[in-house]
Backbone as JSON, one array per atom type, in Angstrom:
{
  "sequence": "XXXXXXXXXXXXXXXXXXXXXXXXXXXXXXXXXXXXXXXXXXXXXXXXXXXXXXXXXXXXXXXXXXXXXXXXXXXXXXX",
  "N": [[44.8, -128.58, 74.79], [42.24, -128.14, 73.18], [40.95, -126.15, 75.06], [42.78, -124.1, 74.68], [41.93, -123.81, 71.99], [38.82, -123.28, 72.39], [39.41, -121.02, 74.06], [40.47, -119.04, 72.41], [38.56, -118.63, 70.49], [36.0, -117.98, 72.27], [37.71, -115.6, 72.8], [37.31, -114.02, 69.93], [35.08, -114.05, 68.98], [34.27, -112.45, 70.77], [35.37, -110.33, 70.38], [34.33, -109.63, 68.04], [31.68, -109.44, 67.97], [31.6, -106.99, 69.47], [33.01, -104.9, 67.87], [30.87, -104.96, 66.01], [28.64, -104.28, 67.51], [29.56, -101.48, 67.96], [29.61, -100.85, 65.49], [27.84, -98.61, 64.47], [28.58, -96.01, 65.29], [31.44, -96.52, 64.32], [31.1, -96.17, 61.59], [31.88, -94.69, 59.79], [34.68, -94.28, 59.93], [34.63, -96.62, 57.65], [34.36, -95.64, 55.45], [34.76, -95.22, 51.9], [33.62, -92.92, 50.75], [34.08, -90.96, 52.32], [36.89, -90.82, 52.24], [37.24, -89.89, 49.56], [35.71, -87.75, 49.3], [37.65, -86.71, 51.08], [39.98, -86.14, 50.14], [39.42, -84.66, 47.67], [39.0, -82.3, 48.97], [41.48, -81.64, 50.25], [42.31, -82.7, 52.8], [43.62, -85.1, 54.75], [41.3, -87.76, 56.3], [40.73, -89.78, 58.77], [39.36, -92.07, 58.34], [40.88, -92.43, 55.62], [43.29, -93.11, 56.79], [42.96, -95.67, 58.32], [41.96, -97.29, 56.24], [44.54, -97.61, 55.14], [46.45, -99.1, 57.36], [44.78, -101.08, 57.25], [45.29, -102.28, 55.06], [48.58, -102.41, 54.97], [48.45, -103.67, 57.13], [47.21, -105.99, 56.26], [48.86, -107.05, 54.28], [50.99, -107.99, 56.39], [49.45, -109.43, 58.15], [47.93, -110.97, 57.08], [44.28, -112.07, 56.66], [43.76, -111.31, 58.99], [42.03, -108.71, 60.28], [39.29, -108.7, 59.22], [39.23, -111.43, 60.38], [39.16, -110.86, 62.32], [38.02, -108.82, 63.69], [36.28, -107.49, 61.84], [33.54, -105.8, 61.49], [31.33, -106.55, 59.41], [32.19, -109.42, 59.42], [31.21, -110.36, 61.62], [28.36, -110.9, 61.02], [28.79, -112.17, 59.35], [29.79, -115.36, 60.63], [27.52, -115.3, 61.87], [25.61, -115.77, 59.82]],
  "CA": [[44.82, -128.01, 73.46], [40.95, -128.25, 72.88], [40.72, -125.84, 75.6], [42.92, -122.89, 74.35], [41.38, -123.04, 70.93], [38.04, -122.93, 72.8], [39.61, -119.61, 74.74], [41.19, -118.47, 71.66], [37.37, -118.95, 69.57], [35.59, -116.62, 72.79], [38.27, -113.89, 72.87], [37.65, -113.59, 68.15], [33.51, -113.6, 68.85], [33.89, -110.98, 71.68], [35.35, -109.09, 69.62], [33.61, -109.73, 66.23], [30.63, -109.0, 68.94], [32.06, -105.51, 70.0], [32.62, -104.49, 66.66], [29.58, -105.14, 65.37], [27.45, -103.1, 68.15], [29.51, -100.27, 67.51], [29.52, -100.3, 64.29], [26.69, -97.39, 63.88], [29.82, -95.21, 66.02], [32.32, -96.26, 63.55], [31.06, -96.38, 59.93], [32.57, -93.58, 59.17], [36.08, -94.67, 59.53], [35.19, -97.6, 56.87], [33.54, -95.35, 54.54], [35.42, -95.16, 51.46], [33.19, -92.07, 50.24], [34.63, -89.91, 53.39], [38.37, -90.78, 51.68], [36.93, -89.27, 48.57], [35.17, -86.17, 49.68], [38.24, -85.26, 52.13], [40.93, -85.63, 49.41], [38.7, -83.48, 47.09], [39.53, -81.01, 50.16], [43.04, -81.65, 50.23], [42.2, -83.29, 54.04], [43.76, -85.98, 55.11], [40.77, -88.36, 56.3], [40.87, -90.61, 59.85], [39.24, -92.85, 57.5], [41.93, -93.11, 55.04], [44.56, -94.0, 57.6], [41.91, -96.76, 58.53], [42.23, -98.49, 55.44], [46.09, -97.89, 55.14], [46.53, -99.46, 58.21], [44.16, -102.21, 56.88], [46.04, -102.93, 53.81], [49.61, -102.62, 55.62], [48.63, -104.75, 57.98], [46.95, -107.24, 55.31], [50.22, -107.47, 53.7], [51.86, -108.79, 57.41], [49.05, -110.54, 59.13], [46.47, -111.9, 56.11], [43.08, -111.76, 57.11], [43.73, -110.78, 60.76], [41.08, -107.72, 59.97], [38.31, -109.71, 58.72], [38.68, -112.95, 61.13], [38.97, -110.86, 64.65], [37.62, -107.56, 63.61], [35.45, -106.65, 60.98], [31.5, -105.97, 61.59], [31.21, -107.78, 58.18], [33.05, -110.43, 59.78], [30.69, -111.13, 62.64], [27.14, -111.04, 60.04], [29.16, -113.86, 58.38], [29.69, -115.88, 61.87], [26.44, -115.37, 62.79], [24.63, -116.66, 59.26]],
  "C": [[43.43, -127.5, 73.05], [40.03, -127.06, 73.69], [41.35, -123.98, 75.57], [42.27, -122.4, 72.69], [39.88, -122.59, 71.52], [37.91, -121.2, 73.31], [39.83, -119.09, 73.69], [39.64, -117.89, 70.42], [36.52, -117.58, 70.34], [36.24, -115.44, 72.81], [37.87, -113.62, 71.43], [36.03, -113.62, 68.71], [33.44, -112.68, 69.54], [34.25, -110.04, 71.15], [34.48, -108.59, 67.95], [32.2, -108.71, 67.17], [30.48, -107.24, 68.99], [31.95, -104.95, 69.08], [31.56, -104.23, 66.08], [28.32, -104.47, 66.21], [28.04, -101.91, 67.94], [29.93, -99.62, 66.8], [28.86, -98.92, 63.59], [27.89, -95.55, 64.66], [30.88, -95.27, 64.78], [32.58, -96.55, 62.3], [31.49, -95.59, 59.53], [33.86, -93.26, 58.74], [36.22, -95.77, 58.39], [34.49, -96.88, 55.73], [34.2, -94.83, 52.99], [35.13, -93.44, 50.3], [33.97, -90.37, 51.06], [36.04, -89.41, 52.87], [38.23, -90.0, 50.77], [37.03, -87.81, 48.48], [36.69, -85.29, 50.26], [39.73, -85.29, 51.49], [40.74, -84.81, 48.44], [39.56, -82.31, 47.87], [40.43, -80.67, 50.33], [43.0, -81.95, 52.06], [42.38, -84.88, 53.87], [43.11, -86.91, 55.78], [41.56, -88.99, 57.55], [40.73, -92.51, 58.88], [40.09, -93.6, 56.03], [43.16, -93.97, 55.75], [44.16, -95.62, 58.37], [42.67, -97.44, 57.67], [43.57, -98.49, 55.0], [46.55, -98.56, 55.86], [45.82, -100.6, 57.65], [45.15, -102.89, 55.8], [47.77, -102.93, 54.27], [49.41, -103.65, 56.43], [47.87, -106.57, 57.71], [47.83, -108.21, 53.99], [51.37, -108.66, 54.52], [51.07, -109.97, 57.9], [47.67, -111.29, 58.15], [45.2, -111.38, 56.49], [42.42, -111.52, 58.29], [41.95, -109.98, 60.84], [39.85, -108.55, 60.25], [37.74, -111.11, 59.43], [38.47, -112.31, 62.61], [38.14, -109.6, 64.78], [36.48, -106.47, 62.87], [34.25, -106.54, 61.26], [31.17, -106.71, 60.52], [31.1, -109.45, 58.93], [31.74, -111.28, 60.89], [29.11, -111.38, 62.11], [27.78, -112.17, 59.62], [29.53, -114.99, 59.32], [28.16, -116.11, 61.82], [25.42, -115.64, 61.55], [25.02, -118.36, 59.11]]
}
């Protein structure tokens, strides 16, 4: 038991990890100013479907996002 939460603990930091180096690649999809600007435009945004997808899937799986995924997520691990 002690041994899959152990496995289960390295696969959520490797990714908190991953995230979080290439974050400077994908701030742009969390940028809520991008949603702004590109409905101004009447453009549908990568970045909006981001956080639709975030909030759909924070409706099914809670704080999935945030515990396996977020760059946030792994600054708050790692203080």
């Amino acid at each position: 038991m002690k041994k899959q939460i152990r496995t289960r603990q390295r696969i959520r930091q490797t990714l908190l990890l991953g995230s979080l180096l290439l974050f400077p690649v994908t701030m742009n999809y969390f940028s809520p100013y991008i949603v702004i600007d590109g409905a101004a435009r009447g453009i549908l945004t990568a970045s909006l479907l981001v956080f639709g997808v975030q909030f759909i899937s924070a409706l099914f799986f809670g704080r999935l996002f945030c515990g396996w995924v977020c760059p946030a997520g792994a600054l708050q691990d790692a203080t």
